[in-house]
N, C-alpha and C positions, 0 to 999 in steps of 0.2 A: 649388325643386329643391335638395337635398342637392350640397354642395362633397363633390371627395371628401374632402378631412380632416373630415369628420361622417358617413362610412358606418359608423364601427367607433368605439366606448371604445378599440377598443387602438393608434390611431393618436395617437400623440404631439399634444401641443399645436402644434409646429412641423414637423409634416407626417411625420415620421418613423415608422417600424413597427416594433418590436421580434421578435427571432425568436420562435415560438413558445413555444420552448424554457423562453424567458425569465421565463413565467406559468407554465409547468409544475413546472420546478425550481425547489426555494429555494435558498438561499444556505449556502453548507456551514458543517453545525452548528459545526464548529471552526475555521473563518475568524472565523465572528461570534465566538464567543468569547474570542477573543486579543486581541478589544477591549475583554473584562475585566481589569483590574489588578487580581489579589486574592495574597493573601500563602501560599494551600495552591493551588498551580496543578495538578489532577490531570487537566485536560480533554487537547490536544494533545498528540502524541509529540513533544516537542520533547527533542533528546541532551542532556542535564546531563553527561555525561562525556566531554566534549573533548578530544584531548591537545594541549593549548593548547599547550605548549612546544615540542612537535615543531614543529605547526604555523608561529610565529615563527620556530624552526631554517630549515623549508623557504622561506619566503616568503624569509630572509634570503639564502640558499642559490644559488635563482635568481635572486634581484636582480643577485647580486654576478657570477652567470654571463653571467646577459645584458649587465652592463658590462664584464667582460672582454672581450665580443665586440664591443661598440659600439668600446672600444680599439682592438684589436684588426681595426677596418676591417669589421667584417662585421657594418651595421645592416641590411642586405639578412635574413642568419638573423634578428637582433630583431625587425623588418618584419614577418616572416610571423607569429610568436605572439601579434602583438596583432594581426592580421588575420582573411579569411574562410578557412573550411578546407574540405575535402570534408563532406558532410552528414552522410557516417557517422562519422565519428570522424577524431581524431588517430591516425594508423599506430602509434608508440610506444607512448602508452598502450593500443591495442585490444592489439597482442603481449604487454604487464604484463600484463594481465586473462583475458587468453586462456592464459596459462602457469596464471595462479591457479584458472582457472576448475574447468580438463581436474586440478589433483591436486584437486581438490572433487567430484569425479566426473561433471562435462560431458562430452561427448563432444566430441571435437577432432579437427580432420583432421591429419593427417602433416606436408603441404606448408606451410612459414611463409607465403605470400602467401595461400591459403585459410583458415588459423588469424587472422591479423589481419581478412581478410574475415567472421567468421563472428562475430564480438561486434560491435555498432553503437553506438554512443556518443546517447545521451538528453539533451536539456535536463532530468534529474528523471524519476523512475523515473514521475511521474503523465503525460508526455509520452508515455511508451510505455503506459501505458490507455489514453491518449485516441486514441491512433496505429492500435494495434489495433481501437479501434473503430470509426474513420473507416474502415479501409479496409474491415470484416467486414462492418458491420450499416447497412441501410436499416431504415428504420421497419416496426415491425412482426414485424422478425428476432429470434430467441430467445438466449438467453444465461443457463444455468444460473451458479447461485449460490452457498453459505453462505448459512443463514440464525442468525444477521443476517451482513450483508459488509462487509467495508473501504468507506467512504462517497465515498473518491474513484475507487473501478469505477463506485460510483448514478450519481456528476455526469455522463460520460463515455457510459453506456447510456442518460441519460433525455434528452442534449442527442438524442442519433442516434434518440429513441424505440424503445428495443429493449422487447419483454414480455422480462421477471427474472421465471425460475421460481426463487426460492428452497427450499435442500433442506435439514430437518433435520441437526444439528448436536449432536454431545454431548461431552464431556468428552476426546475424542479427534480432533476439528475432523468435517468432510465426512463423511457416511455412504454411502459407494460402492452398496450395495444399492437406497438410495433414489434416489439418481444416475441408474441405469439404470432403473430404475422412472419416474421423472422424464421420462427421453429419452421411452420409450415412450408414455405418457401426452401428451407434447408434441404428438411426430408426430400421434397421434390429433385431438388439439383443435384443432390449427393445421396441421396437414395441412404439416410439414414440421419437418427435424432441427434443432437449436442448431446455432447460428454458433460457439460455444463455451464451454468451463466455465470459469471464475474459481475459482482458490483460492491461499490463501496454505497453505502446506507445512509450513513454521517459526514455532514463537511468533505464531499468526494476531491479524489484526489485523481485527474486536476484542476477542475473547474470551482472544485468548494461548493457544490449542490447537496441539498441534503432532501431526500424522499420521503416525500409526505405518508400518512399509514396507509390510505388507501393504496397508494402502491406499492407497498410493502405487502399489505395482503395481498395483490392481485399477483405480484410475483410469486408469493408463495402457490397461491391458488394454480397457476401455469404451469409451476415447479411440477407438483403434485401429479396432476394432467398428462404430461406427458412423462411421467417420471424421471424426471433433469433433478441432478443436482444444482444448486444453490452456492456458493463458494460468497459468504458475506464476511467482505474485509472492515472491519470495525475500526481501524487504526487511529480514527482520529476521535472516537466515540464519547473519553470521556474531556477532548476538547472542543467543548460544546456551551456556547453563550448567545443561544436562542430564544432559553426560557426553557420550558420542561422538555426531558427529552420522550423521545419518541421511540414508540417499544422495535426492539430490532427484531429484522425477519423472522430471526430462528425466535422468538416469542410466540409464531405459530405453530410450529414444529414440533409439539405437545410426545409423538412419539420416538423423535429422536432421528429420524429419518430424511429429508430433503435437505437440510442446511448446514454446510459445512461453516462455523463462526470462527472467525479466525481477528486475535485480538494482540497488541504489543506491547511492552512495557516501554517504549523508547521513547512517547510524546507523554505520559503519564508519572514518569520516572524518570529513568534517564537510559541514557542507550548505554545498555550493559550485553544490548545481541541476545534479546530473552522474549521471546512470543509464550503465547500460549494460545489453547483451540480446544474448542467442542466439536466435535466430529462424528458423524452418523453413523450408527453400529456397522451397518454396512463396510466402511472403509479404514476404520480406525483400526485395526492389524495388518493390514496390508501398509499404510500410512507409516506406522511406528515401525514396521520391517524394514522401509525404505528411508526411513530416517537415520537407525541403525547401520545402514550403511555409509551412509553419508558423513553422520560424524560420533555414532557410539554412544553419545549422550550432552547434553549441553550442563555446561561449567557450572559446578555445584557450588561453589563459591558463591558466584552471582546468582543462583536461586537463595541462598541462603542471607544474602544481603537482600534479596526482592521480598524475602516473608516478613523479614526487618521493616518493609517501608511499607508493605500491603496493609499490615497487623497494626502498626503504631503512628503512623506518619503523613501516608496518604490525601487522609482527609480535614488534615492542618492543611496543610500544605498546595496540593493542587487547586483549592478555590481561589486563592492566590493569585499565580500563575496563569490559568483559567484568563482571570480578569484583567489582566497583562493584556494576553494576548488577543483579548477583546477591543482594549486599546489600542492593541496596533494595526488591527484588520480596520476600525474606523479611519485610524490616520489612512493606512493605505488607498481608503475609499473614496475620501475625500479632496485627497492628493489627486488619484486619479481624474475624480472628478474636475479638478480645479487647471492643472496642466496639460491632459492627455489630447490629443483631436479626438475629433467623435469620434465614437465606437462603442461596444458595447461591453458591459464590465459585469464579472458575477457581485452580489451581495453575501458574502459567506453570512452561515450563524455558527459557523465553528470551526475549526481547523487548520490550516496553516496558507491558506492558500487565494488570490484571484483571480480569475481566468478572463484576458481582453483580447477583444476582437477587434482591430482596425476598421472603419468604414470604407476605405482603401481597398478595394480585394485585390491589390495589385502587388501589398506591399507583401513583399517578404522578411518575416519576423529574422530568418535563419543567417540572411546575409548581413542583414542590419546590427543583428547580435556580433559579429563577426569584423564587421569592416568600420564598425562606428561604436556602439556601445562599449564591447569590452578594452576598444583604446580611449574612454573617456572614464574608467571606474566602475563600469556598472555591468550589473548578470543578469540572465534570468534564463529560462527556458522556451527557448521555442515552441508551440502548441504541435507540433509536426512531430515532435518527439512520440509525442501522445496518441502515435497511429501503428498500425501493426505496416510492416515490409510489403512490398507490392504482390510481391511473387505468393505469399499465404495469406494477406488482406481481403477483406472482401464488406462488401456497407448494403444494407439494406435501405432501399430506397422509395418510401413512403408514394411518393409519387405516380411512378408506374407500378409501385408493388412487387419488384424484382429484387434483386440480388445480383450485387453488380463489382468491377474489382476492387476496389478503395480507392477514394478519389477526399481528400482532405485539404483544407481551406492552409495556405501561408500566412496569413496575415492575422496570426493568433501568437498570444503569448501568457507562461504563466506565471504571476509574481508572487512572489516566496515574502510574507511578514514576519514572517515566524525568529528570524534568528535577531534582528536587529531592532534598537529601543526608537520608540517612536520620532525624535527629531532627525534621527537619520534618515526614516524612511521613509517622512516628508522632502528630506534634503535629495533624496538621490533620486524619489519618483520627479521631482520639480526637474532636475537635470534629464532625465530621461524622456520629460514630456516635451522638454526644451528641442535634446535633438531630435524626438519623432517629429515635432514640424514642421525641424528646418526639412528635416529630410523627405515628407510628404508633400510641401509646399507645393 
């Protein structure tokens, strides 16, 4: 007779079960990655442009505060900023953000206790994907896409099993037409609406497309329609060197209702693990219950250094920055241009990112990364990453107007400007362009 640790392979040697999850999903392509040391880093968004000196400014800043007040008899106030806080945020910094939000063109209530209420403070803008998802989607619930999509919405939909209808994508991010088409076709196949759409608005991540307003309204207008939430990932919003920016979705969203906005300090600041969100009445206590669980409250400390830099610093500093990295998305472009074989290449106007297609449709990006690139120095990401799993994938397909299982292009890749100073990243796309020839030849 069979123990039970011998009914199943997927029962641990030491009697334990892993979630499902666990065999399902792999391990995110740019986690493994970062365990490459190579010298042309193009995979990960990690910020290359810091303002280190503010930074040590502010750190020195509140030191020197908080020992004034240790003096001063009041380790009761010290006490509290390296303690537990309410789960939604520090009050302080939620009113900074909420003043920045509302001239960015959010929509704000009047009343300051509603205004601090109505932004929630994030461990990490990936905390509020995964939040969102926890509380929208059982197995089986639908969640329109980008195709390809930012890779940490896949980890987040494929832990909770949701079907990813993926929806074509061109040189202007989301095609709203295919959107509603998508809906329609869902409800048909699966006999009920999306839980909700995923998109990034600004400089998307991974292709670096940024949505013109017209479709910015039309998604909103669709939202509304079939009453879908909206899930707008801002992250790279205020790395933006376009020219004026462009009013984001929740801009339509007058009563608070269809668009979940979800914003980071990590490309604007610095990675201290600090999101923040505006979130529609509807979800926003179920949201902060489910975050409460998670982790109790995100580290007051670093809100307390974030109000430092919102309040006084910010806007020295990131136009800066900004302009940096505007020069390095040129070089990246140009580089491309000048080394790559044909193919086709996005134009960011902002963010961290360029998405190339081989004209090859043979090559595969994921072996090449593998068997040649990372033993010559150089990273970057597979576009393949940027696809949900086969087994809950699914792509809507303009053509015959169906809905079919996901079927995604190899011969894609996504290059990272973001960390590294411009003659590098001439130097390493040159080398990179060097062995895609020989290797396409």
């Amino acid at each position: 007779m069979n123990t039970p640790n011998q009914l199943t392979s997927e029962i641990h040697e030491y009697g334990f079960r892993f979630a499902a999850w666990t065999h399902l999903i792999p391990e995110s392509e740019i986690r493994r990655l970062l365990r490459y040391k190579v010298k042309y880093y193009f995979a990960g968004g990690k910020p290359g442009v810091l303002p280190l000196e503010a930074w040590t400014q502010i750190l020195k800043d509140v030191g020197e505060e908080l020992y004034r007040l240790i003096r001063e008899g009041k380790k009761r106030d010290v006490l509290e900023i390296f303690n537990y806080e309410k789960t939604a945020g520090f009050d302080p910094l939620r009113k900074v953000l909420a003043d920045r939000l509302e001239k960015d063109g959010v929509p704000m209530p009047k009343d300051e206790k509603e205004r601090i209420n109505s932004v929630t403070i994030v461990t990490g803008s990936q905390q509020a994907l995964f939040t969102i998802t926890n509380i929208l989607i059982d197995p089986g619930d639908i969640v329109i896409t980008p195709a390809p999509v930012y890779l940490g919405m896949l980890g987040p939909l494929g832990m909770h099993q949701a079907n990813i209808i993926t929806v074509p994508t061109d040189e202007h991010g989301i095609i709203p037409e295919f959107v509603e088409k998508a809906i329609g076709k869902a409800i048909e196949k699966f006999r009920r609406i999306p839980d909700f759409i995923y998109v990034i608005s600004d400089a998307d991540n991974p292709k670096g497309t940024t949505l013109p307003v017209k479709r910015r309204k039309q998604l909103y207008e669709i939202a509304v329609k079939y009453k879908i939430l909206i899930v707008e990932d801002a992250a790279y919003r205020d790395i933006y060197f376009g020219g004026e920016k462009l009013p984001p979705i929740k801009s339509f969203d007058k009563n608070n209702e269809y668009v979940a906005y979800l914003r980071t300090t990590s490309k604007e600041a610095a990675v201290l693990r600090v999101g923040y969100c505006v979130l529609p009445r509807p979800i926003v206590d179920e949201f902060i219950k489910s975050k409460g669980y998670q982790d109790l409250c995100t580290s007051v400390i670093s809100q307390v250094l974030l109000k430092e830099y919102y309040e006084k610093w910010i806007d020295k500093v990131l136009p800066k920055a900004v302009e940096e990295y505007k020069r390095r998305c040129k070089t990246m472009i140009e580089s491309v241009n000048q080394y790559f074989p044909p193919g086709f290449h996005t134009k960011p106007q902002g963010g961290f990112f360029v998405w190339y297609e081989s004209d090859k449709r043979g090559f595969n990006a994921s072996s090449f990364l593998e068997n040649v690139a990372l033993k010559n120095n150089v990273n970057y990401v597979p576009g393949a990453a940027f696809y949900p799993v086969e087994s809950l994938g699914y792509y809507y397909n303009p053509d015959n107007n169906e809905i079919e299982r996901i079927k995604f292009p190899l011969n894609t890749m996504r290059l990272s400007y973001s960390l590294l100073p411009p003659e590098d990243i001439s130097e390493g796309i040159k080398l990179l362009g060097k062995l895609l020839n020989e290797h396409l030849k």
